[in-house]
DSSP file (Angstrom, degrees, kcal/mol; ACC not computed):
  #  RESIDUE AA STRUCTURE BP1 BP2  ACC     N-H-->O    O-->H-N    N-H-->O    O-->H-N    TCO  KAPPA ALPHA  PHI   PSI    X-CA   Y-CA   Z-CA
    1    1 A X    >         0   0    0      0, 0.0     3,-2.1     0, 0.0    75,-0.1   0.000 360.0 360.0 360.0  14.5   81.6  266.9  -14.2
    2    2 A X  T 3   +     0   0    0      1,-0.2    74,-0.0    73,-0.2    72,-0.0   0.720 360.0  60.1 -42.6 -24.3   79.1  267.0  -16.9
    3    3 A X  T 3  S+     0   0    0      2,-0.1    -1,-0.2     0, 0.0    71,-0.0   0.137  73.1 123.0-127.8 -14.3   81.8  269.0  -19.0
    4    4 A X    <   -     0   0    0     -3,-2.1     2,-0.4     1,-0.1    39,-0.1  -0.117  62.3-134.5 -59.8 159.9   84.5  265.9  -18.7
    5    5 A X        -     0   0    0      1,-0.0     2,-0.2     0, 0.0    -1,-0.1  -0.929  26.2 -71.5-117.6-172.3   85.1  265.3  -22.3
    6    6 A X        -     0   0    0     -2,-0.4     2,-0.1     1,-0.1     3,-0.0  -0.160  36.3-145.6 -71.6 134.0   85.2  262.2  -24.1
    7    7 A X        -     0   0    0     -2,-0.2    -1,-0.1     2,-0.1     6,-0.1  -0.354  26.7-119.2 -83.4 136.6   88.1  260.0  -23.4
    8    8 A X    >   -     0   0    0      1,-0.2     3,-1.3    -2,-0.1    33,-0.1  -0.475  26.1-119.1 -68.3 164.0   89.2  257.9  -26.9
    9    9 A X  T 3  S+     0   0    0      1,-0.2    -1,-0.2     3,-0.0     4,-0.1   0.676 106.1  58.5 -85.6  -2.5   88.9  254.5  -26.3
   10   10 A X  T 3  S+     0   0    0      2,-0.1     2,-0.3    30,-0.0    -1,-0.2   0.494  90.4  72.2 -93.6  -5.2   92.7  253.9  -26.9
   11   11 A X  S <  S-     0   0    0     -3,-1.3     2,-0.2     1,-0.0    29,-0.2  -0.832  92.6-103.3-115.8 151.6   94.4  256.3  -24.4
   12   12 A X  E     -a   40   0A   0     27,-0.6    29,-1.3    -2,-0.3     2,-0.6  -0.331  34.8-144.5 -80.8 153.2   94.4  255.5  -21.0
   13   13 A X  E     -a   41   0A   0     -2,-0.2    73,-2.2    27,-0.2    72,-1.4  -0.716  16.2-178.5 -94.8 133.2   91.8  257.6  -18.7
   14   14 A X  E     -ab  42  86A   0     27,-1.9    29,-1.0    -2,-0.6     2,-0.6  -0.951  10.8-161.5-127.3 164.7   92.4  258.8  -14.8
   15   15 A X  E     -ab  43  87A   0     71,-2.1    73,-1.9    -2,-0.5     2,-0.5  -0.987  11.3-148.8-145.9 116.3   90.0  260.6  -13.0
   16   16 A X  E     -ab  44  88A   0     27,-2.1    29,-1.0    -2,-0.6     2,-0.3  -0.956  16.2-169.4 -91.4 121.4   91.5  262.6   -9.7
   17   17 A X  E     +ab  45  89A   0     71,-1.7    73,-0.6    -2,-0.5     2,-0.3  -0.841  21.5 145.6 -79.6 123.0   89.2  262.9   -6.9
   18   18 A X  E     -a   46   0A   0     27,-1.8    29,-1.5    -2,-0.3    30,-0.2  -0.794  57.2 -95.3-150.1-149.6   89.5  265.1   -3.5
   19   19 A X  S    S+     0   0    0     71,-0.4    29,-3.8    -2,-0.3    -1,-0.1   0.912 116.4  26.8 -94.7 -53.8   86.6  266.8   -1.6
   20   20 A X  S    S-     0   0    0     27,-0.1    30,-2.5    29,-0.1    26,-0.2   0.413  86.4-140.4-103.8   9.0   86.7  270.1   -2.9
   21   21 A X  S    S+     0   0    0     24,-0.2    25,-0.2    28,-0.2    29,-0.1   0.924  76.4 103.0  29.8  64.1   88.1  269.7   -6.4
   22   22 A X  S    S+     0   0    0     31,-0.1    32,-1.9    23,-0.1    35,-0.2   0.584  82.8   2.3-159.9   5.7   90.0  272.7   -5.8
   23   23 A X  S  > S+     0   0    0     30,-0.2     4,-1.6    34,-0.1     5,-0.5   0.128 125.2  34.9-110.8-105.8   93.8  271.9   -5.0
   24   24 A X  T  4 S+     0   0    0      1,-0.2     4,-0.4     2,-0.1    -7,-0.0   0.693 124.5  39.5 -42.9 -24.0   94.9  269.0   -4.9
   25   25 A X  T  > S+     0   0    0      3,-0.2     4,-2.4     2,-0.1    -1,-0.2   0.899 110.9  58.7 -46.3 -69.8   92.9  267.5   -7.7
   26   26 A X  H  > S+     0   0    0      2,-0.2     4,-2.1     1,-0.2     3,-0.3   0.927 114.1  42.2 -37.5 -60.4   93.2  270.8  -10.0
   27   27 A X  H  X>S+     0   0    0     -4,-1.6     4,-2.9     1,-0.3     5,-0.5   0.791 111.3  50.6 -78.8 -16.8   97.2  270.2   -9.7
   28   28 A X  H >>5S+     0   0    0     -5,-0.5     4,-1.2    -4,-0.4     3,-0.5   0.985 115.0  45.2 -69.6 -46.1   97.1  266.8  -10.2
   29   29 A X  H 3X5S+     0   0    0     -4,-2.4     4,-4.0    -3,-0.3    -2,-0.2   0.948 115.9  48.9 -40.1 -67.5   94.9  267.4  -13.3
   30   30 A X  H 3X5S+     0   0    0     -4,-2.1     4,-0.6     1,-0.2    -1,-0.2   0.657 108.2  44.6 -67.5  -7.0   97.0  270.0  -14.3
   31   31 A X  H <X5S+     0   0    0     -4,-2.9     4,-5.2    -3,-0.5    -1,-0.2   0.693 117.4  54.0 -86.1 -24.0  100.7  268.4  -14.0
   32   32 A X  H  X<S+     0   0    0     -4,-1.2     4,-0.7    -5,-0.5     5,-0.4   0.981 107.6  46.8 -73.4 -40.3   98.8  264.9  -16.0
   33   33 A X  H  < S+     0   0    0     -4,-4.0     3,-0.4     2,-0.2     4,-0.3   0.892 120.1  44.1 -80.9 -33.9   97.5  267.0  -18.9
   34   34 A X  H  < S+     0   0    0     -4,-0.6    -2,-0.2     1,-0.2    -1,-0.2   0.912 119.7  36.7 -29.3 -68.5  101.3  268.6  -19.0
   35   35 A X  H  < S+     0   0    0     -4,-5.2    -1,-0.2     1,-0.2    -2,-0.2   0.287 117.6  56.5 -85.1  15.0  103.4  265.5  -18.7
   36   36 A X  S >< S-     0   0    0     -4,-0.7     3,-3.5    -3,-0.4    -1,-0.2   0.477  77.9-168.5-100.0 -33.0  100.9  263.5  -20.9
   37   37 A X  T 3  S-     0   0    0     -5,-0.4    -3,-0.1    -4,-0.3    -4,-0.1   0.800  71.9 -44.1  35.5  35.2  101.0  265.6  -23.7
   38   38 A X  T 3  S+     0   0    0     -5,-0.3    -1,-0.2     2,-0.3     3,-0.1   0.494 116.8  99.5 107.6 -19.0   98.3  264.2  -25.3
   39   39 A X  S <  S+     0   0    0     -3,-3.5   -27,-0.6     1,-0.2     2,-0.3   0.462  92.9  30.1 -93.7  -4.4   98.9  260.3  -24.8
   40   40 A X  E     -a   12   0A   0    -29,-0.2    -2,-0.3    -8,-0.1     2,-0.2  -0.959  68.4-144.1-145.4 134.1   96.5  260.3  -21.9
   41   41 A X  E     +a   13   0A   0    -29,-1.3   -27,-1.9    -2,-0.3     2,-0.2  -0.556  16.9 173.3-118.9-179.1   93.5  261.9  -20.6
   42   42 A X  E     -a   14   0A   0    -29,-0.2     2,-0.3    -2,-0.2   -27,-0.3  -0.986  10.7-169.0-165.0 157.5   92.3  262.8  -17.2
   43   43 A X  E     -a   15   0A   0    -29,-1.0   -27,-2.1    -2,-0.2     2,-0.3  -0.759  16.0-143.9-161.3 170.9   89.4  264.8  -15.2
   44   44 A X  E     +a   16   0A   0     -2,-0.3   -27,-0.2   -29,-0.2     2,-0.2  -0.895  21.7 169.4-153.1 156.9   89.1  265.8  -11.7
   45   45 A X  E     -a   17   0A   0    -29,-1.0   -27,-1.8    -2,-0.3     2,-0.2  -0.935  13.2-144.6-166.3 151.2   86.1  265.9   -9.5
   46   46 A X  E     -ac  18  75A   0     28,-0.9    30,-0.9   -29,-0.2     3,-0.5  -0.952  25.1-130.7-132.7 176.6   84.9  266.3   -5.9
   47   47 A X  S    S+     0   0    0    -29,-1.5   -28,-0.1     1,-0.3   -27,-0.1   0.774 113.2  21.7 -18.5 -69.8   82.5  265.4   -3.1
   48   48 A X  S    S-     0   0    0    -29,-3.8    -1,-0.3   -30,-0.2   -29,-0.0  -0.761  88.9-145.0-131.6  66.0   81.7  269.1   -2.0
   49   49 A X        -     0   0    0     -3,-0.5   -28,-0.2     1,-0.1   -29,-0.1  -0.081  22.0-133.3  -3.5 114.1   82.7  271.2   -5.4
   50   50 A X        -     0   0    0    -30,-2.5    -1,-0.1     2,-0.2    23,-0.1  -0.294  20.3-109.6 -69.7-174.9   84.2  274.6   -3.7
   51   51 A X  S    S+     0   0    0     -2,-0.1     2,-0.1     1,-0.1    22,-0.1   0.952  96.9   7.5 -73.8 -45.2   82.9  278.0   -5.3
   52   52 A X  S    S-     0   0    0      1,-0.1    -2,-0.2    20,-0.1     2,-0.1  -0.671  85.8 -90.3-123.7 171.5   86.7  278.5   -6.8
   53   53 A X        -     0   0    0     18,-0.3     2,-0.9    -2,-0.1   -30,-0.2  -0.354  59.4 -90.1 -93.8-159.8   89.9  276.9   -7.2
   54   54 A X    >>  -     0   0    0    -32,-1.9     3,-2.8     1,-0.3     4,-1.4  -0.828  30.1-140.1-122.4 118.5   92.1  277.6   -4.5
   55   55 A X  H 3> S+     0   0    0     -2,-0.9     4,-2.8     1,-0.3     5,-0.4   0.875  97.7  57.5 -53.3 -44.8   94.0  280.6   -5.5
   56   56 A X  H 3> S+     0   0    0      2,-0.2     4,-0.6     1,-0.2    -1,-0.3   0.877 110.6  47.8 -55.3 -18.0   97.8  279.2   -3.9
   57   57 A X  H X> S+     0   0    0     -3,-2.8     4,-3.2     2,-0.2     3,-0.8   0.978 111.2  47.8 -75.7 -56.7   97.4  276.1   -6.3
   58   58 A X  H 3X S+     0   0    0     -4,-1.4     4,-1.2     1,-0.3    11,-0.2   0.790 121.9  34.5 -20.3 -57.8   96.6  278.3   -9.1
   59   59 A X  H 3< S+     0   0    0     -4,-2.8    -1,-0.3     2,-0.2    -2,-0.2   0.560 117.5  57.6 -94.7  -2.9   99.8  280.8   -8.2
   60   60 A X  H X< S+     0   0    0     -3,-0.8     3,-1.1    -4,-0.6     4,-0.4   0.948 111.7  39.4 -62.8 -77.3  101.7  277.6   -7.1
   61   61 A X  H 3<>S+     0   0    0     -4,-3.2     5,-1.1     1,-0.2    -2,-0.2   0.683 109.3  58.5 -34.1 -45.8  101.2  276.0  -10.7
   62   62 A X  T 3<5S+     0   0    0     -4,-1.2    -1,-0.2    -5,-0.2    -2,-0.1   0.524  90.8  66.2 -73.2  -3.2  101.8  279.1  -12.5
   63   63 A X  T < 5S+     0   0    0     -3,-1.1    -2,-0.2     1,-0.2    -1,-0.2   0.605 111.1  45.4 -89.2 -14.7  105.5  279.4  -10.8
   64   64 A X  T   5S-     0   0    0     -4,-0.4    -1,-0.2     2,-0.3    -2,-0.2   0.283 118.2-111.4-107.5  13.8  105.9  276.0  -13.2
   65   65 A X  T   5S+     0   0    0      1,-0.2     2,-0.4     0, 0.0    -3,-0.2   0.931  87.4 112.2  79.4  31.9  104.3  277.2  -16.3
   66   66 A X      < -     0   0    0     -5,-1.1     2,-0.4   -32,-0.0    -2,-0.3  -0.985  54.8-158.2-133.4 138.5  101.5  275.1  -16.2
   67   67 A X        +     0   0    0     -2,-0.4     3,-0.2    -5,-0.1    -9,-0.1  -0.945  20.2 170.3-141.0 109.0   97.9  277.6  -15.5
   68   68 A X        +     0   0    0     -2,-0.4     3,-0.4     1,-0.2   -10,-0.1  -0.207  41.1 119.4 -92.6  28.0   94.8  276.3  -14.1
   69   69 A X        +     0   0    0      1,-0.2    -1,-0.2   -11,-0.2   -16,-0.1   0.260  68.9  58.2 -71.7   3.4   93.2  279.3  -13.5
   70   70 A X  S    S+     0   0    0     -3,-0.2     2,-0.3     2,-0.0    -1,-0.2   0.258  85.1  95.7-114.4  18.6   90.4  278.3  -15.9
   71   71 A X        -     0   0    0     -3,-0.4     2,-0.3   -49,-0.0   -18,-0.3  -0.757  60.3-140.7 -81.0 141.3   89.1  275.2  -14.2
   72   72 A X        -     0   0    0     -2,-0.3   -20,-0.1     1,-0.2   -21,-0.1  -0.918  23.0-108.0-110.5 158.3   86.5  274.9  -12.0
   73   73 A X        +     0   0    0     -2,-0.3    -1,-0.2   -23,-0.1     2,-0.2   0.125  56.3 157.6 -52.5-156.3   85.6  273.3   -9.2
   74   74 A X        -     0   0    0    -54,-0.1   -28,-0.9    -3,-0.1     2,-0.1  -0.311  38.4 -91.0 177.2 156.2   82.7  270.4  -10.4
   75   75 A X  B     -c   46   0A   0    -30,-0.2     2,-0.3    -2,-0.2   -73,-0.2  -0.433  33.1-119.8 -75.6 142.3   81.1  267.1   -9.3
   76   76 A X        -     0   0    0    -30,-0.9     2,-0.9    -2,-0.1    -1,-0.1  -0.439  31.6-158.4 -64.0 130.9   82.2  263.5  -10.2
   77   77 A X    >>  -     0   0    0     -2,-0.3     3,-3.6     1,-0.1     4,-0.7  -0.803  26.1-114.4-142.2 168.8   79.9  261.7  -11.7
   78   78 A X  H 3> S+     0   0    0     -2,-0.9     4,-1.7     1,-0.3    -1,-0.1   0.548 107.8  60.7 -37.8 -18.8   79.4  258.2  -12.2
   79   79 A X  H 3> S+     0   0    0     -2,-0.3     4,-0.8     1,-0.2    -1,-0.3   0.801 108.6  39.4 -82.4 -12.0   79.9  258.2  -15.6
   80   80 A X  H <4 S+     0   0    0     -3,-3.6    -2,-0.2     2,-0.2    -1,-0.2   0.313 109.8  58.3-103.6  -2.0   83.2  259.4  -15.6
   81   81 A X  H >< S+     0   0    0     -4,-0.7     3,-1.5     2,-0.1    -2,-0.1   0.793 112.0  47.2 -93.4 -51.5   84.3  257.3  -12.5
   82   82 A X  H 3< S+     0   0    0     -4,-1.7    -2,-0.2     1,-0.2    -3,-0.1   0.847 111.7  45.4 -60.8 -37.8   83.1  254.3  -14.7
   83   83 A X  T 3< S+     0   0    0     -4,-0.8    -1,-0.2    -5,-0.1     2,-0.1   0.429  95.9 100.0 -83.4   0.1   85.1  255.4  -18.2
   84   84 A X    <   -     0   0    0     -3,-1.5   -70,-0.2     1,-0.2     3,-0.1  -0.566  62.2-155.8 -88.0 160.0   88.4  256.2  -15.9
   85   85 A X  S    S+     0   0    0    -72,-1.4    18,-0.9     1,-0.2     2,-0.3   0.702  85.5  15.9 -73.3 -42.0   91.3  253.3  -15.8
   86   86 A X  E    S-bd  14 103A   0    -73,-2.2   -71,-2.1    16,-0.1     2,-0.7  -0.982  76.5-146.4-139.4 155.5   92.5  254.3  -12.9
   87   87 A X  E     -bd  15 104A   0     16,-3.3    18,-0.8    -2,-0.3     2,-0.3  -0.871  10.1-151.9-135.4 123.8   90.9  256.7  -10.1
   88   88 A X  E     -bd  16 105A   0    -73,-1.9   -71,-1.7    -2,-0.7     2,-0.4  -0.593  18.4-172.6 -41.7 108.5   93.1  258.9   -8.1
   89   89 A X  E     +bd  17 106A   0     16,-1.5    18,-5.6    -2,-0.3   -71,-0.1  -0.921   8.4 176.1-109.5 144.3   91.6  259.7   -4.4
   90   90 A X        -     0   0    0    -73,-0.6   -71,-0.4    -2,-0.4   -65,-0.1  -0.379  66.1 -25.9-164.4  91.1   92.9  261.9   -2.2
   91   91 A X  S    S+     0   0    0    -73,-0.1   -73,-0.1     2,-0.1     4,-0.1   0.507  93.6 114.1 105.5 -14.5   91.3  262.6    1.0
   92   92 A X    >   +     0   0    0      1,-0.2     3,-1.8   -75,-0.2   -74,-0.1   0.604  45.2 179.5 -65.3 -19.9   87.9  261.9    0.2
   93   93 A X  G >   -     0   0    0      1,-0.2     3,-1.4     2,-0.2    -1,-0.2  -0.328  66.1  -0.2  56.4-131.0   87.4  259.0    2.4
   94   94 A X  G 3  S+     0   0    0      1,-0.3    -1,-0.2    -2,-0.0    -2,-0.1   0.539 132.7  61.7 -67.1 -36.4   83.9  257.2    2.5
   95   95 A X  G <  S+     0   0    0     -3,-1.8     2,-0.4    -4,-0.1    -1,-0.3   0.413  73.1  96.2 -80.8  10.6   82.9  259.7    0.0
   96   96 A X  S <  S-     0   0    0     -3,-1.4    -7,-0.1     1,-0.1   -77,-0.0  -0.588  87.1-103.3 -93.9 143.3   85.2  259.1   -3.0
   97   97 A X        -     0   0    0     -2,-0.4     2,-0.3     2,-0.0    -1,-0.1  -0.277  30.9-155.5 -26.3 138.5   83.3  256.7   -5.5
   98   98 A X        +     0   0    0      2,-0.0     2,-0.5     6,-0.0   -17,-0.0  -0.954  13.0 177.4-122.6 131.9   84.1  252.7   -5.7
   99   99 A X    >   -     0   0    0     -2,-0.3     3,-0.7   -18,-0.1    -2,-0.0  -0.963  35.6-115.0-129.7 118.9   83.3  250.6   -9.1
  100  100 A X  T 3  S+     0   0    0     -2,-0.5     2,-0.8     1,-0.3     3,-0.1   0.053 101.3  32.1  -1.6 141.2   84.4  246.9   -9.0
  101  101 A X  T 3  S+     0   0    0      1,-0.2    -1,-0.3     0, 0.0     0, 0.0   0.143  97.3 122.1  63.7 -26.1   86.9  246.1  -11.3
  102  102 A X    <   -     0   0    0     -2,-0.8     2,-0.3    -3,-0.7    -1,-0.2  -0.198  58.7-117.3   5.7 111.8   88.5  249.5  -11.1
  103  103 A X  E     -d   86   0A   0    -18,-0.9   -16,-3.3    -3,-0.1     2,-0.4  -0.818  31.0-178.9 -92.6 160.8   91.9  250.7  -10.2
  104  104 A X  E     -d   87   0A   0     -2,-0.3     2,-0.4   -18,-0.2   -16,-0.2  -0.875  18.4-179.9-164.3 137.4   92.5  252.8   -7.5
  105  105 A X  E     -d   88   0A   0    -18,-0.8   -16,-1.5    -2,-0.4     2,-0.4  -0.963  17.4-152.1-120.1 127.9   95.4  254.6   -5.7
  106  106 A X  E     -d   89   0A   0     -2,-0.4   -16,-0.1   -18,-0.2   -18,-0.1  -0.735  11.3-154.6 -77.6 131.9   94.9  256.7   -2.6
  107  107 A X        -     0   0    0    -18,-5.6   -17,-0.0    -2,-0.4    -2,-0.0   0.054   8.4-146.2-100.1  36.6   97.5  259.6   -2.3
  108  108 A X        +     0   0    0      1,-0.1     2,-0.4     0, 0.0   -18,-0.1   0.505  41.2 150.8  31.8  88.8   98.1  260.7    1.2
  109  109 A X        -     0   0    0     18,-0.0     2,-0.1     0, 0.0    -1,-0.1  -0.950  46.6-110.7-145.7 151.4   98.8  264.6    0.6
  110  110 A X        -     0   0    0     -2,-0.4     2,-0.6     1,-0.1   -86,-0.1  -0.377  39.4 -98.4 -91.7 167.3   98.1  267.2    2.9
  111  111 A X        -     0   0    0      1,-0.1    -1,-0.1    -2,-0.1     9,-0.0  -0.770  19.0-153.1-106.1 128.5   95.5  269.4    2.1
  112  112 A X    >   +     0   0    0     -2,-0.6     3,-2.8     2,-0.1     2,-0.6   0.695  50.6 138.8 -75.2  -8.5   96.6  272.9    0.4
  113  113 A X  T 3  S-     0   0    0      1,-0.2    -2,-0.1   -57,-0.0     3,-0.1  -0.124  83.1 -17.8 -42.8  93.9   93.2  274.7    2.0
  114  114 A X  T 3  S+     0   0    0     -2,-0.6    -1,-0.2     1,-0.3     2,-0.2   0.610 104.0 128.1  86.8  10.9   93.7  277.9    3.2
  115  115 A X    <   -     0   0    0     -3,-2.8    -1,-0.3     1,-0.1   -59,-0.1  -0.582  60.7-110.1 -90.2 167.9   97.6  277.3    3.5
  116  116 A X     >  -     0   0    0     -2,-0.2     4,-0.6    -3,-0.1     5,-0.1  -0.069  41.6 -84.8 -68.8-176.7  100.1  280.3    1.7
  117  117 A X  H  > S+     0   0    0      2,-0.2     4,-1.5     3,-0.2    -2,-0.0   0.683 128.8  58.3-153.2 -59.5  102.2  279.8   -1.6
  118  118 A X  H  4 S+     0   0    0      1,-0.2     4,-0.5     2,-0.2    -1,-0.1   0.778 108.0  43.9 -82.0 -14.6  105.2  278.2    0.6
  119  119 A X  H  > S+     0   0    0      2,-0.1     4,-1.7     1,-0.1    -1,-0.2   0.828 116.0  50.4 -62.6 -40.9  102.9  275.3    2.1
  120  120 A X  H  X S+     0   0    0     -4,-0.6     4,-1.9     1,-0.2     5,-0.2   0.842  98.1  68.7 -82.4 -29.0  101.4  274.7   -1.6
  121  121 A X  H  X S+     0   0    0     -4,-1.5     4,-4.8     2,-0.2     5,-0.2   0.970  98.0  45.1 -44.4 -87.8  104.7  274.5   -3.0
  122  122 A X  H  > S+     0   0    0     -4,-0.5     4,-3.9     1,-0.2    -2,-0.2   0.785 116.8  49.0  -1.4 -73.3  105.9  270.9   -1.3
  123  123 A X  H  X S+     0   0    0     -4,-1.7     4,-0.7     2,-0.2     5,-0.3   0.779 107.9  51.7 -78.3 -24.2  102.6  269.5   -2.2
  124  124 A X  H >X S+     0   0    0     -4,-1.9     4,-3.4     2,-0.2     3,-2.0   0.984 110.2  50.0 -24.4 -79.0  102.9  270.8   -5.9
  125  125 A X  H 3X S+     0   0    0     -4,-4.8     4,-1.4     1,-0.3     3,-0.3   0.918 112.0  49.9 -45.3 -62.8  106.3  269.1   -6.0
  126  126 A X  H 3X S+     0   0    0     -4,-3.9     4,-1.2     1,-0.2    -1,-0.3   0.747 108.3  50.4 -43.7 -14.3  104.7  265.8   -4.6
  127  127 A X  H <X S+     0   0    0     -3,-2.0     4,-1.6    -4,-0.7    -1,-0.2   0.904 105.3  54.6 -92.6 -37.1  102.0  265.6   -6.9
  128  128 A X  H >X S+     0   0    0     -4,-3.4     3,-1.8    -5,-0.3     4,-1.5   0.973 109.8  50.4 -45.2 -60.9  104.4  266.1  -10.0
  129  129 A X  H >X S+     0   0    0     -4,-1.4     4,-1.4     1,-0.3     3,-0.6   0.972 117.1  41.8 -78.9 -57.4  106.6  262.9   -8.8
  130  130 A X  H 3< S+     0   0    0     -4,-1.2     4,-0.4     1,-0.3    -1,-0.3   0.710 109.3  52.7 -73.1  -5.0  103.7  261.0   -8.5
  131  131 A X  H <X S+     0   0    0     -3,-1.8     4,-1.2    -4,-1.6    -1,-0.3   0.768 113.2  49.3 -73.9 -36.8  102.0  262.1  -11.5
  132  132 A X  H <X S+     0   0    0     -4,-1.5     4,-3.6    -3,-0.6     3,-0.3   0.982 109.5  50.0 -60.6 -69.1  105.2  261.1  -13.2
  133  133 A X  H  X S+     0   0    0     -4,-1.4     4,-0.7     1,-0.3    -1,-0.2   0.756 114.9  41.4 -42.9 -38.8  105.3  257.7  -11.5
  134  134 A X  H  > S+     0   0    0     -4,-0.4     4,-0.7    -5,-0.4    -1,-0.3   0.705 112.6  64.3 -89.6 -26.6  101.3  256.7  -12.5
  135  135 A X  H >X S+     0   0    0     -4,-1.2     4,-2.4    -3,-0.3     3,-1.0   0.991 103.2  40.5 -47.9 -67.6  102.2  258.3  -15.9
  136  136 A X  H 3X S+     0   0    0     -4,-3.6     4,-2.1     1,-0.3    -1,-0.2   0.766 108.8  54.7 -79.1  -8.6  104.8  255.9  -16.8
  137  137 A X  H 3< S+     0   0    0     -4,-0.7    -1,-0.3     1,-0.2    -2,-0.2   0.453 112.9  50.9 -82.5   0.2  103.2  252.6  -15.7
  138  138 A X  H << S+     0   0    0     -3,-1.0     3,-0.4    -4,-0.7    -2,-0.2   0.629 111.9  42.3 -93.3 -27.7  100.2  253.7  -17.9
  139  139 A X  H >< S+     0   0    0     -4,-2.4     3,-0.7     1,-0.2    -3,-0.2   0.691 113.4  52.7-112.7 -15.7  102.0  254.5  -21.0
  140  140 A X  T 3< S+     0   0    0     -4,-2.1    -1,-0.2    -5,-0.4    -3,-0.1   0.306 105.8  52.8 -99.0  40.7  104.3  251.4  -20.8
  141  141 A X  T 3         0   0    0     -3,-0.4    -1,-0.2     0, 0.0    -2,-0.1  -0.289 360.0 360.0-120.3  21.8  101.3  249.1  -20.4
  142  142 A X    <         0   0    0     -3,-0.7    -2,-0.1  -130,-0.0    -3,-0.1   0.415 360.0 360.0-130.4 360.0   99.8  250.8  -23.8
């Protein structure tokens, strides 16, 4: 996640986490940088970086207008775990990062790996309402 860029110091930061930073992560990335529009910034990272993202999030995403076909998968790293406000895990377990003083929400979402276009859908949808939901307690604390 060398690549992250820098967040200004005045918008709030999130950092999404999963294992393979290459579904759930990606969309979570991609629905924040949508519904954010610019008042917040956000990065994704995982554990065990797959080779690609995971083509049903990709065609999932693109069925809402939003296209993360030019992300890749990449590792967190500690500097960008440290500069987030809040860090997203999801599914990472033992392996997800922890910094003191931190926030941090575990999501419970199933994992879109190696599922079809009608699995990936569902968890799309979930990720939006709870991207909405961390959205607005970040930009009416600002």
């Amino acid at each position: 996640m060398a690549d992250a860029p820098p967040s200004p110091a005045d918008l709030p930061a999130v950092l999404f986490l999963c294992v393979h930073n290459a579904g759930r992560s990606q969309m979570a990335l991609g629905w924040f940088d949508h519904l954010a529009a610019g008042r917040a910034v956000a990065w994704s990272g995982g554990s065990e970086p797959a080779d690609e993202i995971n083509p049903a999030a990709v065609a999932a995403m693109a069925e809402v207008g939003i296209d993360i076909s030019a992300e890749h998968p990449k590792r967190w790293t500690d500097e960008v775990v440290r500069a987030a406000d809040v860090v997203v895990t999801m599914g990472c377990g033992d392996a997800c990062p922890f910094v003191p003083g931190t926030r941090y929400e575990d999501w419970q979402l199933e994992d879109p790996a190696g599922q079809g276009i009608e699995a990936v859908r569902p968890i799309r949808d979930e990720i939006r309402d709870r991207v909405e939901a961390l959205l607005a307690g970040l930009l009416s604390s600002t």
